[in-house]
N, C-alpha and C positions, 0 to 999 in steps of 0.2 A: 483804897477807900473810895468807893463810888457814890456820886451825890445827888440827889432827886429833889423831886420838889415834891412837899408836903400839900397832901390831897384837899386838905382844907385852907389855910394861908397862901401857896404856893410859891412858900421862901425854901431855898434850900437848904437842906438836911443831907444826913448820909444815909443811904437805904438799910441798913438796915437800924436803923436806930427805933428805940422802943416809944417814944412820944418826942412829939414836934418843939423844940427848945421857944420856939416865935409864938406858937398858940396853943402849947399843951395838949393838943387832939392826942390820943391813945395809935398806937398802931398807923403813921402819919404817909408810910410808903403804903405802896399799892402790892399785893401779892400777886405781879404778872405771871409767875413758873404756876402757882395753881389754876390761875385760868384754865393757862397753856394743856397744862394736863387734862382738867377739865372738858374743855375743847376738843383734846385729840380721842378721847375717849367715847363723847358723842359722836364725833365723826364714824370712828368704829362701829360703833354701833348699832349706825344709821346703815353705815355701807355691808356688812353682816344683813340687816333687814331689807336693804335691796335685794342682795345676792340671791337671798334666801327666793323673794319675792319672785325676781325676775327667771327664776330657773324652775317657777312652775311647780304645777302636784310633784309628789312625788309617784316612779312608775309604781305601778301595781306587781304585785308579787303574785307569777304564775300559779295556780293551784293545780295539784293533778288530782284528778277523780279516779277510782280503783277502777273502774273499768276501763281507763287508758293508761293505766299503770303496767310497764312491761317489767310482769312478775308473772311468773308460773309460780303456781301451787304444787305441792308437794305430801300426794295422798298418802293418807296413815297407812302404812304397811305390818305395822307390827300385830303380831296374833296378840289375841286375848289371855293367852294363857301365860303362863311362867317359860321363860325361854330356856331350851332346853337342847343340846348340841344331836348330833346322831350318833350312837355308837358305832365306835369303830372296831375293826377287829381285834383281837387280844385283848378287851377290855374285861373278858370275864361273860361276856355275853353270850347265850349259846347261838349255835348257828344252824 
């Protein structure tokens, strides 16, 4: 049992006790561990918005234009018509 001093009277109490026995105050320790969290969470969050800060734009994303795009095209070959094999011999075809 660990004992602190009541934030308003400043007799001592045990931390965690629910109201101060000497002056009644409600809630008479101090909630150091939420600061602390508190705290460390700013911190983060400041050092995140440096980071961010101090590392500048972000680079640009190279774009390629089609004309310096190393692509060959590839012209339509196929006829118009219905594709259709060449006869071969012994197909029935005369010759």
């Amino acid at each position: 049992m660990t004992l602190t001093r009541c934030r308003r009277c400043r007799q001592p109490i045990l931390h965690d006790a629910r109201c101060c026995p000497h002056c009644a105050v409600a809630r008479p320790s101090r909630k150091r561990r939420r600061t602390l969290v508190l705290a460390g969470l700013l911190a983060l969050a400041a050092a995140l918005a440096l980071g961010r800060l101090a590392s500048g734009p972000p680079a640009p994303v190279p774009t390629i234009r089609p004309a310096e795009a190393n692509v060959t095209t590839i012209p339509k070959t196929v006829p118009a018509g219905p594709l259709r094999r060449p006869p071969r011999a012994g197909d029935g075809a005369p010759e």
